[in-house]
C-alpha positions as CSV (number, residue, x, y, z in Angstrom):
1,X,20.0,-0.4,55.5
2,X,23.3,0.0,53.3
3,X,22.5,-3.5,52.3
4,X,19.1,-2.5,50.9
5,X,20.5,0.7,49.7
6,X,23.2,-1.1,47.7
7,X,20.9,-4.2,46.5
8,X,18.7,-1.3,44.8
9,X,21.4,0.6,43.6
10,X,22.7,-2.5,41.6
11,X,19.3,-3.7,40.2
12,X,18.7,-0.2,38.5
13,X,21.8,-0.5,36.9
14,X,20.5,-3.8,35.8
15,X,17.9,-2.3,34.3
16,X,19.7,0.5,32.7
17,X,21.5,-2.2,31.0
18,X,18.9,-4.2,29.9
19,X,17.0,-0.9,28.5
20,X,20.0,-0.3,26.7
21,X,20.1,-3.7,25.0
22,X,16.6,-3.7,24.1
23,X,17.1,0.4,22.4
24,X,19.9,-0.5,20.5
25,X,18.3,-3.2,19.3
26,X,15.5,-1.1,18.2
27,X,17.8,1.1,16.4
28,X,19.3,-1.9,14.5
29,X,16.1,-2.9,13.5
30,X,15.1,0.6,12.4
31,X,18.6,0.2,10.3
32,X,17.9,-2.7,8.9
33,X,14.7,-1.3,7.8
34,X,16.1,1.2,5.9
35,X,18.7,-0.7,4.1
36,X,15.6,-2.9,3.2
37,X,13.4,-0.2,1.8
38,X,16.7,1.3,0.1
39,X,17.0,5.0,-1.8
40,X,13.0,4.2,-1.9
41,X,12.0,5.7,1.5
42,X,8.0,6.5,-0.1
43,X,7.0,3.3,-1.3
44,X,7.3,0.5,0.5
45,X,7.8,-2.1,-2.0
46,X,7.1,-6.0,-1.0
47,X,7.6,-9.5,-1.2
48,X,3.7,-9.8,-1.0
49,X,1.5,-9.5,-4.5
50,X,1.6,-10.3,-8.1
51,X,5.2,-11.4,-9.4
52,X,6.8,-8.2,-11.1
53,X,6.9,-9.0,-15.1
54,X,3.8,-11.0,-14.9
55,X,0.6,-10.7,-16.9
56,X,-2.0,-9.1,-14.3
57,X,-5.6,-11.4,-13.8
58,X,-8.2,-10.4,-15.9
59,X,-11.4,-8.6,-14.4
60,X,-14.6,-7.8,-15.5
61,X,-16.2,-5.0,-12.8
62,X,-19.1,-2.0,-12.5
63,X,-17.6,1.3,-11.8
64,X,-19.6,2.5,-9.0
65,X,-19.0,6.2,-9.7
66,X,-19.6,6.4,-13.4
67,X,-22.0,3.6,-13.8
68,X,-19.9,2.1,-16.5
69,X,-18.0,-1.6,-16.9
70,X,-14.4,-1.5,-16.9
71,X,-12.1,-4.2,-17.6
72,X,-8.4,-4.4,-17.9
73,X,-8.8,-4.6,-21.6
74,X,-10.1,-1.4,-21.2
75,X,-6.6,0.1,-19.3
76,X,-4.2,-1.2,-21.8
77,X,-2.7,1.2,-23.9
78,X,-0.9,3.4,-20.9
79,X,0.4,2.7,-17.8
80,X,-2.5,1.5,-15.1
81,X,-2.2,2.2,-11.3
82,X,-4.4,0.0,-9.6
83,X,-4.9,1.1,-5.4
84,X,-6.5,-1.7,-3.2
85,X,-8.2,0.4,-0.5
86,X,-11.1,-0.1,2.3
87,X,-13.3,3.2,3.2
88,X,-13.0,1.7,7.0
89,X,-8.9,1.6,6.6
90,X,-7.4,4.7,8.5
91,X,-4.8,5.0,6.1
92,X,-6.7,4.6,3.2
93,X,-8.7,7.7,3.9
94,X,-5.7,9.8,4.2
95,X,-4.4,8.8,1.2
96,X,-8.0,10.6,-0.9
97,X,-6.5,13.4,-1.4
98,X,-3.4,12.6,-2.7
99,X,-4.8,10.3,-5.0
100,X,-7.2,13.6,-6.5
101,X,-3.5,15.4,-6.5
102,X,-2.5,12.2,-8.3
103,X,-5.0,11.6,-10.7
104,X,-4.8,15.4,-11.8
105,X,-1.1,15.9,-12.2
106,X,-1.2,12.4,-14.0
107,X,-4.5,13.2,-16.4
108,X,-4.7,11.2,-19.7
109,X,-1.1,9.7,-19.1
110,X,-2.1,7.0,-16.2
111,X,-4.5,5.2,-15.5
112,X,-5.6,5.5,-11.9
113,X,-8.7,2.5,-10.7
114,X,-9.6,2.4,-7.5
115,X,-11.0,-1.0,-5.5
116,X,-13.1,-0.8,-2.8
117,X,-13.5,-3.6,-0.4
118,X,-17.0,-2.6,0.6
119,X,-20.5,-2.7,-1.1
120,X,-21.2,-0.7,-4.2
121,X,-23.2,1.8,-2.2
122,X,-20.3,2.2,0.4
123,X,-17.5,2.6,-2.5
124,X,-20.0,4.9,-3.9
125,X,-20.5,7.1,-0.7
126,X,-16.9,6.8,0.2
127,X,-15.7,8.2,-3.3
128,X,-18.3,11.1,-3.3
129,X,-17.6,12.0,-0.1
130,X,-13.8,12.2,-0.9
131,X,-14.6,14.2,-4.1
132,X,-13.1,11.5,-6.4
133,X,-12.9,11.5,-10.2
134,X,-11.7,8.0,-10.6
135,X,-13.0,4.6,-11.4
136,X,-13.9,2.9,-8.7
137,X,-14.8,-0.8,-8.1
138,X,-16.5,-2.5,-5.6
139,X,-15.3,-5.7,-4.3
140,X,-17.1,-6.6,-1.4
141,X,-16.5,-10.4,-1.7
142,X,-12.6,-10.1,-2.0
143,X,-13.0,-11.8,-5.2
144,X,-10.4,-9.3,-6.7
145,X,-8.2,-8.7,-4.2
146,X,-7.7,-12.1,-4.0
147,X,-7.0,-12.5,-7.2
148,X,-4.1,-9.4,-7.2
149,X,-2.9,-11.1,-4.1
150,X,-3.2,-7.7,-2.2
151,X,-1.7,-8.0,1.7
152,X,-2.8,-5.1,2.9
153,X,-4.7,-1.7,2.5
154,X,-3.9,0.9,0.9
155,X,-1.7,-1.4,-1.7
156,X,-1.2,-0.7,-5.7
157,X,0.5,-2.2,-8.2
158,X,1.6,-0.1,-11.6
159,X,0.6,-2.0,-14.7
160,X,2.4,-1.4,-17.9
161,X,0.2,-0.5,-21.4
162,X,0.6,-4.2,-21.9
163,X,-0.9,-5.1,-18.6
164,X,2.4,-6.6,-17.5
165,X,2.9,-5.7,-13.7
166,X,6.1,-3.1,-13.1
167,X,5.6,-2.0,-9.8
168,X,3.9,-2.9,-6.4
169,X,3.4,-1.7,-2.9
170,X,2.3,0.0,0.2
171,X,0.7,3.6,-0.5
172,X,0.3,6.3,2.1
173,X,1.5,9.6,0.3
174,X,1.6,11.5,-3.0
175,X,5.3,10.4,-3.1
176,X,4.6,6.8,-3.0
177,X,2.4,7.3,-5.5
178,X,4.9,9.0,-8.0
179,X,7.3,6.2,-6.8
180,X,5.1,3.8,-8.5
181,X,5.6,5.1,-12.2
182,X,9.1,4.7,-11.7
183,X,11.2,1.4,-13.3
184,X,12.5,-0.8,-10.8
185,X,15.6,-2.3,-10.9
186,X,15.8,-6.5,-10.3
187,X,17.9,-6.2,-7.6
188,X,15.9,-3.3,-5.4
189,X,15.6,-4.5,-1.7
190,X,12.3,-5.0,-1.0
191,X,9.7,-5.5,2.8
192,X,8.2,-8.4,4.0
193,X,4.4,-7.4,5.8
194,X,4.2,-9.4,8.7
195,X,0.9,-11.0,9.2
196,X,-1.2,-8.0,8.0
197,X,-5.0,-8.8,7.1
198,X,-6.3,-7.3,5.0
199,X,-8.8,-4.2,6.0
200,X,-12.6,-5.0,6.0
201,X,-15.1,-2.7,4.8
């Protein structure tokens, strides 16, 4: 019995030590994460996307909401933010109303499009039901998203007047928002995504 007792005794201190290992190694790779993502903690910037400082593709699209083409000709002249979104993504829908808090506090400065990728009556539906005020263009073949090289939903990229990218990355919150009109510096750490598909609508 003392045997048993003591055979027991040493395998749960086995795996104490083992769950130790494993939590500290959690908490280096939480570290890690935040030297990555830097002074930056809202946007998560990323390796994914258009190159920063390159022209941004072309595109020639129907906005859903306003019944009106819209090109990128169109948003040069002030900044641009562009948010690559799904009306099925979870985070996506979170994100609605901090893009209406956005798109007031930023009226007649930025330029704030939305892409849907879903059908022009689901981007439709989705942006009424959200009370939106924006652009909003439906790419339910991928065609653009491709195009922008967009990893993941909800992403955005921050076009210059010249349509010359300046900023790109994950969007969940207000803040990440603001974080987008802000310069970069060519040295700021940036996130790799890790084999994430992009949402489906």
């Amino acid at each position: 019995m003392n045997g048993l007792w003591l055979a027991s005794y040493v395998a749960l201190w086995i795996v104490v030590a083992i769950l130790s290992v494993i939590v500290l190694g959690l908490v280096r790779q939480l570290g890690l994460i935040h030297l990555r993502l830097g002074p930056e903690q809202n946007l998560w910037t990323t390796r994914e996307g258009l190159e920063i400082g390159s022209a941004a593709p072309g595109f020639r699209a129907m906005d859903v909401l306003h019944g009106e083409e819209l090109t990128l000709q169109n948003l040069k002249g002030k900044p641009s933010v562009l948010v690559f979104l799904s009306p099925t993504c979870g985070p996506c829908v979170e994100l609605m109303p901090h893009i209406r808090d956005f798109q007031k506090s930023k009226s007649g400065r930025v330029s704030l499009v939305l892409l849907s990728q879903a059908s022009p009556q689901s981007s439709r539906e989705f942006a009424i039901t959200h009370q939106l005020n924006v652009p909003v263009i439906s790419d339910a073949d991928g065609e653009i998203f491709k195009t922008y090289q967009a990893p993941a939903t909800p992403f955005a990229y921050r076009l210059d007047k010249e349509g010359v990218v300046r900023r790109r990355g994950v969007v969940n919150t207000f803040e990440a928002l603001e974080a987008l009109l802000d310069d970069a510096s060519s040295s700021e750490p940036m996130i790799q995504l890790p084999n994430l598909e992009k949402e489906r609508g």
